[in-house]
C-alpha positions, 0 to 999 in steps of 0.5 A: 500500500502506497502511502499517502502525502500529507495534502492526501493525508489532510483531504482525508481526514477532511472528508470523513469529518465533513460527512460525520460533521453533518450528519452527526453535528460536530460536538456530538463527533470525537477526534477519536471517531474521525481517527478510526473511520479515517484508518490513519493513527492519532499522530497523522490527523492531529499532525494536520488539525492539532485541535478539533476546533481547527477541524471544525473550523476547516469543515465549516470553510470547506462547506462554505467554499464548496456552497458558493462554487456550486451556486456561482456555477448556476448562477452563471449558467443564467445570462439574466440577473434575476435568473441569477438569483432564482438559480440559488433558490433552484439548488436549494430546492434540491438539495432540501428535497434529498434523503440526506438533507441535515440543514444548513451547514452554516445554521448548525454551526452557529446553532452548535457554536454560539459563542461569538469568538469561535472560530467555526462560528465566525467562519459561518457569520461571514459566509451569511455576510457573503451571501447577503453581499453577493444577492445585494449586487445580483439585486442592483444588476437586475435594476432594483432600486432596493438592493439592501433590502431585497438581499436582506429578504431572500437571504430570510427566505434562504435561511428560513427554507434550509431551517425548517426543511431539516424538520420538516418535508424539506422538498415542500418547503424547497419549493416554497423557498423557490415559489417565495423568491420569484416573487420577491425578485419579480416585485423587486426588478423590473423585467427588461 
């Protein structure tokens, strides 16, 4: 058996976490359980997250990085704006209607991490605020005359849908998600 770089090393372990993380929670998730579904020693995974809040915080950006690539990718596959937007909304409505659908990465971990200085905690406040920031100026290419306030209410209905699709029937409320923001962007930006 070949071994493994320590970048190898590094992704494995991630993965493993990212998917016991989710499912599981993180706090409910000790190293110990990373280190045997990993099948590496106890010196490889805290040789590459000396903490577990370094692995936590290491999920949290990886789920952040990995939601705004797939959103952007839709996103650009609509020439119009407005179509943009509803793009997101599109992804989330399938991705709430899935078997595995366990919430909003983000929301858990804020949920899980409330207090304001942990670093997982503030990794998932800043993707909201990069979400937020990223509708404002889909919100002003598509001609509203209130992108603030247009961001602001799609990132409620983004943040709504993901949380009670994780207790509820998530492809109803995905759809909904969906339903609810083409409303809003069509009262919000005129059509051209």
């Amino acid at each position: 058996m070949a071994r493994r770089t320590a970048e190898e090393n590094r992704r494995n372990i991630l993965d493993v976490a990212t998917r016991l993380f989710y499912r599981q929670g993180i706090r409910a998730v000790g190293m110990d359980a990373v280190v045997k579904e990993c099948g590496v020693g106890n010196a490889t995974v805290y040789r590459q997250f000396p903490t577990k809040d370094a692995l936590a915080t290491a999920y949290v950006e990886g789920r952040a990085d990995a939601w705004f690539e797939r959103m952007e990718q839709a996103a650009s596959e609509h020439p119009d704006p407005r179509h943009k937007l509803l793009a997101v909304f599109e992804v989330l409505a399938e991705d709430t209607a899935g078997a595995g659908y366990r919430g909003c990465p983000m929301l858990n971990t804020n949920t899980e991490f409330p207090d304001g200085g942990h670093p997982a905690h503030l990794t998932a406040v800043a993707h909201k605020q990069q979400v937020r920031d990223w509708f404002r100026s889909l919100a002003a290419e598509a001609g509203t005359s209130e992108p603030d306030r247009l961001a602001d209410d799609l990132l409620i209905v983004l943040n709504g849908a993901y949380a009670t699709a994780a207790v509820l029937d998530g492809a109803a409320y995905g759809g909904r998600a969906l339903d609810l923001a083409w409303r809003l962007i069509e009262a919000g930006c005129p059509a051209d």
